[in-house]
mmCIF file of the N, C-alpha and C atoms, coordinates in Angstrom:
data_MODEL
# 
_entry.id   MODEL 
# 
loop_
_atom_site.group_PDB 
_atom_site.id 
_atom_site.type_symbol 
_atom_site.label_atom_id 
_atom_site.label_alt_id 
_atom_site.label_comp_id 
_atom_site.label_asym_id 
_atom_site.label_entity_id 
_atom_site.label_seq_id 
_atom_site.pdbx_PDB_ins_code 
_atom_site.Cartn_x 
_atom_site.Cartn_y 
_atom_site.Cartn_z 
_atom_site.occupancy 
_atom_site.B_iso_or_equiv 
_atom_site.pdbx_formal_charge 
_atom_site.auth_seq_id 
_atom_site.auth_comp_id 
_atom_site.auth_asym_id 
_atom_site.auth_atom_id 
_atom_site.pdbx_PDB_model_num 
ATOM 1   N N  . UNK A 1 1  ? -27.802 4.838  15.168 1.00 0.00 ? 1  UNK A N  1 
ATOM 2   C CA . UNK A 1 1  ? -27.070 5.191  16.369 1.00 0.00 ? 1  UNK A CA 1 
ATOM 3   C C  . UNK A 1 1  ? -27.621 6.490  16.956 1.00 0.00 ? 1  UNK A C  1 
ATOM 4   N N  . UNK A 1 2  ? -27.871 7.647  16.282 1.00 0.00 ? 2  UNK A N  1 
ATOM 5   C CA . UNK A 1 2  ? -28.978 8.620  16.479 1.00 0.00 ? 2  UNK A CA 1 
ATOM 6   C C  . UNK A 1 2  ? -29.664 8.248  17.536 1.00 0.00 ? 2  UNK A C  1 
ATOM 7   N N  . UNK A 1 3  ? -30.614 7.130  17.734 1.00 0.00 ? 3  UNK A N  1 
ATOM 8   C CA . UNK A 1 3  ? -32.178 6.566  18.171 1.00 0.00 ? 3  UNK A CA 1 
ATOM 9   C C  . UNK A 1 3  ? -31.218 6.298  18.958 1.00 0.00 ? 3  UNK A C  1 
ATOM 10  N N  . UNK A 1 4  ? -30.219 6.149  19.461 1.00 0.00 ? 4  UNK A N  1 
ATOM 11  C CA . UNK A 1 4  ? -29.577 5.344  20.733 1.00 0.00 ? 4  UNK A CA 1 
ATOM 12  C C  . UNK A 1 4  ? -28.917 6.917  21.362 1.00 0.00 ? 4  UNK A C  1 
ATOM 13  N N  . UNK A 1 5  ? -29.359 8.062  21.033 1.00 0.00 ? 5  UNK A N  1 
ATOM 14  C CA . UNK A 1 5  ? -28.492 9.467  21.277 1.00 0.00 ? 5  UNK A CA 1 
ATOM 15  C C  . UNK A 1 5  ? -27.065 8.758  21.496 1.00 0.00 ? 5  UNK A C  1 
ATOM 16  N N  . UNK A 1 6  ? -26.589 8.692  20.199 1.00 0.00 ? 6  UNK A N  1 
ATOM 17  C CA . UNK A 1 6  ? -24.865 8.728  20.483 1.00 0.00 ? 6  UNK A CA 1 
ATOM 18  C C  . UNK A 1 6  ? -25.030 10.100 18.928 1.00 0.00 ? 6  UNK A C  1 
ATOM 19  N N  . UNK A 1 7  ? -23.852 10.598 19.763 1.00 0.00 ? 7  UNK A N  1 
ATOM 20  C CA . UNK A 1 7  ? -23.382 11.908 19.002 1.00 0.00 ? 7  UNK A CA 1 
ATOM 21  C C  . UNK A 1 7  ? -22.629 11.736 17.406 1.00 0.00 ? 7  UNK A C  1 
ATOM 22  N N  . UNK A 1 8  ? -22.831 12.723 16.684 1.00 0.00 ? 8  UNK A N  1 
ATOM 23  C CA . UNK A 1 8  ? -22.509 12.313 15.039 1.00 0.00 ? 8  UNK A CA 1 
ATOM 24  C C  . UNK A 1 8  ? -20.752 12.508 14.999 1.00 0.00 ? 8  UNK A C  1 
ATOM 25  N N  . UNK A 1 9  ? -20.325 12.641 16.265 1.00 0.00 ? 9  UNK A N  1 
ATOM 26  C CA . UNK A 1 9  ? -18.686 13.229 16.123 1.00 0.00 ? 9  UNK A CA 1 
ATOM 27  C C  . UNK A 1 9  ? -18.235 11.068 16.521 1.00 0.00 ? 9  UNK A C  1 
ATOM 28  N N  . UNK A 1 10 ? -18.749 10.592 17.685 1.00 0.00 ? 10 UNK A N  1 
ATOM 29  C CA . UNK A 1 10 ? -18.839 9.359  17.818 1.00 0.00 ? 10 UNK A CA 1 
ATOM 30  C C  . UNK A 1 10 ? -19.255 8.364  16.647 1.00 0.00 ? 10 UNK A C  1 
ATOM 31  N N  . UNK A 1 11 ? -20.435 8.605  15.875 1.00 0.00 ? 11 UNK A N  1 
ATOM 32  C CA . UNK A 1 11 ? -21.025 8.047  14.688 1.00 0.00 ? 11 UNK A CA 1 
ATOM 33  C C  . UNK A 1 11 ? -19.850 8.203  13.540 1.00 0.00 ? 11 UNK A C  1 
ATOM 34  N N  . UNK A 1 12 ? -19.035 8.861  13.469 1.00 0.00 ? 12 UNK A N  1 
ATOM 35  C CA . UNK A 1 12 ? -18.369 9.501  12.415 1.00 0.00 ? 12 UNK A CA 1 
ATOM 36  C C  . UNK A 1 12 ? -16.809 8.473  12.732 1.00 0.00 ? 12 UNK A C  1 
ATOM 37  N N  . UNK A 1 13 ? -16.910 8.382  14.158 1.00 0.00 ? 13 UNK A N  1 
ATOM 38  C CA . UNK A 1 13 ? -15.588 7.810  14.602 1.00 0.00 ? 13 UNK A CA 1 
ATOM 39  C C  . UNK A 1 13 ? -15.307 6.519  14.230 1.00 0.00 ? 13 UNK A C  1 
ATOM 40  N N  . UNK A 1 14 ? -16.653 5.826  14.774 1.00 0.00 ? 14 UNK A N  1 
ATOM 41  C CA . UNK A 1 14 ? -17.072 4.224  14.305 1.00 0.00 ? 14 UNK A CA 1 
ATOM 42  C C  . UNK A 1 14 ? -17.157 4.143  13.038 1.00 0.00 ? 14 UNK A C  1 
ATOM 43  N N  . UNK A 1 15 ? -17.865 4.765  12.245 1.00 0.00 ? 15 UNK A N  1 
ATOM 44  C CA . UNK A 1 15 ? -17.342 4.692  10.462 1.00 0.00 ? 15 UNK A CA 1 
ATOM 45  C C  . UNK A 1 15 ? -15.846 4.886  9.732  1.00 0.00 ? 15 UNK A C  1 
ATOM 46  N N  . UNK A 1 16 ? -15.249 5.532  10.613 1.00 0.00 ? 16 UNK A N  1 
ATOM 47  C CA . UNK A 1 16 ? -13.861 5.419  10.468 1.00 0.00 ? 16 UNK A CA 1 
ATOM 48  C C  . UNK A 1 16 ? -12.809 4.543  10.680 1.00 0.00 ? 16 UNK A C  1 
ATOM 49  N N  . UNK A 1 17 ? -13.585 4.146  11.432 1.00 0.00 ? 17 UNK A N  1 
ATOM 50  C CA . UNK A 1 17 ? -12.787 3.220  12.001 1.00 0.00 ? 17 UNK A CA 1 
ATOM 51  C C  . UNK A 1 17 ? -13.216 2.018  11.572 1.00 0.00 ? 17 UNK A C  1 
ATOM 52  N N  . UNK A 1 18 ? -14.325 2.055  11.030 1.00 0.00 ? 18 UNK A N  1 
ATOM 53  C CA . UNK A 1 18 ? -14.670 0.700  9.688  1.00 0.00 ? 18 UNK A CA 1 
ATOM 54  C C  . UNK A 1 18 ? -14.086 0.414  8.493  1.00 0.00 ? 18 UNK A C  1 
ATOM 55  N N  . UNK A 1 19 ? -14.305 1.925  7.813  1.00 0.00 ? 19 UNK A N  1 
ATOM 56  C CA . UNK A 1 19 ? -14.272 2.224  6.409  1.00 0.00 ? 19 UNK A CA 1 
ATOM 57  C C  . UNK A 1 19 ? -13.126 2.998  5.913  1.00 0.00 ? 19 UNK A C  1 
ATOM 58  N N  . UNK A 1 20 ? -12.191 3.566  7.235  1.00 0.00 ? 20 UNK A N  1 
ATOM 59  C CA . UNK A 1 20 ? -11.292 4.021  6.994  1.00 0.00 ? 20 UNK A CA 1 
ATOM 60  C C  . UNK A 1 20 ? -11.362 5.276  5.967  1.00 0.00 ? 20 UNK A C  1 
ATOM 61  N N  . UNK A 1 21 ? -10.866 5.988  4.716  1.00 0.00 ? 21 UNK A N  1 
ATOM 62  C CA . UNK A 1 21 ? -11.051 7.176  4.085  1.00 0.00 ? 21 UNK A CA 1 
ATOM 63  C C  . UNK A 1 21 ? -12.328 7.004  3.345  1.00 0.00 ? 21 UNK A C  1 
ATOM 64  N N  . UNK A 1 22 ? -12.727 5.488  3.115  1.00 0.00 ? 22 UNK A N  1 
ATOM 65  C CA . UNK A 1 22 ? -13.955 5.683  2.480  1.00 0.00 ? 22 UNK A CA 1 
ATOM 66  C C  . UNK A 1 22 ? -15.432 5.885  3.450  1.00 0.00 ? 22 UNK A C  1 
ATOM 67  N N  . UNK A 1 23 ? -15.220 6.730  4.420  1.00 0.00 ? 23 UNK A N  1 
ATOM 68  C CA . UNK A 1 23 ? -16.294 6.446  5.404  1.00 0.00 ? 23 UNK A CA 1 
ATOM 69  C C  . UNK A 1 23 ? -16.827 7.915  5.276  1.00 0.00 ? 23 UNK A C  1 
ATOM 70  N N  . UNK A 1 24 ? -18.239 8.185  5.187  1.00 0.00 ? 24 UNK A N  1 
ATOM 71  C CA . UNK A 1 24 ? -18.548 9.658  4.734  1.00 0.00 ? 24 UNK A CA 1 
ATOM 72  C C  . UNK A 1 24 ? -18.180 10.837 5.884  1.00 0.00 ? 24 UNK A C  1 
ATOM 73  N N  . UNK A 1 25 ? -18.395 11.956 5.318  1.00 0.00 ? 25 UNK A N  1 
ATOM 74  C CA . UNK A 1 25 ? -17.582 12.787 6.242  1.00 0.00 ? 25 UNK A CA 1 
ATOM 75  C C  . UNK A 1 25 ? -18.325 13.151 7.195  1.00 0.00 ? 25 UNK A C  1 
ATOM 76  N N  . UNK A 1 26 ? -17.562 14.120 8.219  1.00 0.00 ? 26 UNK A N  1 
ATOM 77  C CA . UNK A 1 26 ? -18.498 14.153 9.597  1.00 0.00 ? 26 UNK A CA 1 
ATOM 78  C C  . UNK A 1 26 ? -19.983 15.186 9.008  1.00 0.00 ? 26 UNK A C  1 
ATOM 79  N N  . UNK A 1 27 ? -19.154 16.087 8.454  1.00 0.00 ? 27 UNK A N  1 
ATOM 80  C CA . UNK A 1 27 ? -20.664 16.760 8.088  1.00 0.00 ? 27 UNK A CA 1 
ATOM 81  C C  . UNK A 1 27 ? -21.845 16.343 7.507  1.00 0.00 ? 27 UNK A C  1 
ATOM 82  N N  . UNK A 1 28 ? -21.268 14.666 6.732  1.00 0.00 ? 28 UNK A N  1 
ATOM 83  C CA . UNK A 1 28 ? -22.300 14.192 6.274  1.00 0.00 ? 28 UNK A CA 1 
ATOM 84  C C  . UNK A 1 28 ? -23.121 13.443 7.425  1.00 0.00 ? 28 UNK A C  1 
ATOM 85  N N  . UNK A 1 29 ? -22.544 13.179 8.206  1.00 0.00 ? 29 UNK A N  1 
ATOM 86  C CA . UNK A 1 29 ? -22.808 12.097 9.521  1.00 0.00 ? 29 UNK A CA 1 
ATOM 87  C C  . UNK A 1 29 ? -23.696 13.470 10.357 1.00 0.00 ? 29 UNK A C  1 
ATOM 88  N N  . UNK A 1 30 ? -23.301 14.592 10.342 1.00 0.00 ? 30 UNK A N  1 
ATOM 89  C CA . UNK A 1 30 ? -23.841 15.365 11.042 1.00 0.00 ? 30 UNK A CA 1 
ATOM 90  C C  . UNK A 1 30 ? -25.231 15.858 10.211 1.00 0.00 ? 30 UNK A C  1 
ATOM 91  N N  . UNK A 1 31 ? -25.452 16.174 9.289  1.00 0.00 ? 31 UNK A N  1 
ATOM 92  C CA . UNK A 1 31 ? -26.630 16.364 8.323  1.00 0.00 ? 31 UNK A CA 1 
ATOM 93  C C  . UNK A 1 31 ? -27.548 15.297 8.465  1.00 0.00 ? 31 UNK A C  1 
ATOM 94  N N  . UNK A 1 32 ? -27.138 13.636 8.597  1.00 0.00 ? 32 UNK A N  1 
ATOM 95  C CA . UNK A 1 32 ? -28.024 12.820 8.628  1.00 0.00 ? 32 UNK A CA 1 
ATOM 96  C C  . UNK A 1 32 ? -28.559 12.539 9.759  1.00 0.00 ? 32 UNK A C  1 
ATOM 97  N N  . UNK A 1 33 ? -27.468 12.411 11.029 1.00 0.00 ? 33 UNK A N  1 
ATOM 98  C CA . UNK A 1 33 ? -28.238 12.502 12.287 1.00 0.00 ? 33 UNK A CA 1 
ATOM 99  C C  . UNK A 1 33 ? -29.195 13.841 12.777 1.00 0.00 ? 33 UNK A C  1 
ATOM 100 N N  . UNK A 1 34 ? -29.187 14.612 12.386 1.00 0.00 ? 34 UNK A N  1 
ATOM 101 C CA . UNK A 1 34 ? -30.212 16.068 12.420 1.00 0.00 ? 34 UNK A CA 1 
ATOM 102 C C  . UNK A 1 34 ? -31.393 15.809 11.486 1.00 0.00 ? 34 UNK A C  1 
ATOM 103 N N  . UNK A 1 35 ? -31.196 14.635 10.399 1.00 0.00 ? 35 UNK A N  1 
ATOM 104 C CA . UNK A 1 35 ? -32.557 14.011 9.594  1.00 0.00 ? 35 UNK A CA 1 
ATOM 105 C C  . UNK A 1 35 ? -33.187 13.520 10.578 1.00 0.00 ? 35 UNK A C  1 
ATOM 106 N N  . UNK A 1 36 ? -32.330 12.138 10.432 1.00 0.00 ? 36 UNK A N  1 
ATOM 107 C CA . UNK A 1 36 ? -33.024 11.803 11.867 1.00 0.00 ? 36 UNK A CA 1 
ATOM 108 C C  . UNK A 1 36 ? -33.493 11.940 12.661 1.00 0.00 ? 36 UNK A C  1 
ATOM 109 N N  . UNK A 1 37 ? -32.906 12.782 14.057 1.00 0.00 ? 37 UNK A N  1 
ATOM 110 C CA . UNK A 1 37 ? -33.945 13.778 15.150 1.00 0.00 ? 37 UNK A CA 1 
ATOM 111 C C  . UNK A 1 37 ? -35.281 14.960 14.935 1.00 0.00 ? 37 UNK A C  1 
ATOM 112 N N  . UNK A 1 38 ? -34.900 15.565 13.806 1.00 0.00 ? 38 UNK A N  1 
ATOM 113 C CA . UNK A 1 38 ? -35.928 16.255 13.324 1.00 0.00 ? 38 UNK A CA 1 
ATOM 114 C C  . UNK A 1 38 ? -37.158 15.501 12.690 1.00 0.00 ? 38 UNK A C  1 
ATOM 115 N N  . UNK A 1 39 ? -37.076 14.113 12.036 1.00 0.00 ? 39 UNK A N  1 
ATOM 116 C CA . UNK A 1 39 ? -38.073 13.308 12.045 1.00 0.00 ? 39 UNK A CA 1 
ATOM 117 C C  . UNK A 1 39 ? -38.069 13.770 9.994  1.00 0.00 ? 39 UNK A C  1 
# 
């Protein structure tokens, strides 16, 4: 979702809304999308 620039606060929302408490946390969502862009 990164590669599509949607934001890790959005990325974080949609996993929540999947996985409910088991969905990783935003900071983790935020650490991986910054993998991502930084390459």
């Amino acid at each position: 979702r990164t590669a599509l620039h949607i934001g890790p606060i959005a990325i974080h929302n949609e996993l929540h809304t999947v996985f409910g408490d088991e969905a990783p946390s935003l900071r983790t969502v935020q650490r991986g999308s910054k993998w991502f862009h930084d390459g």
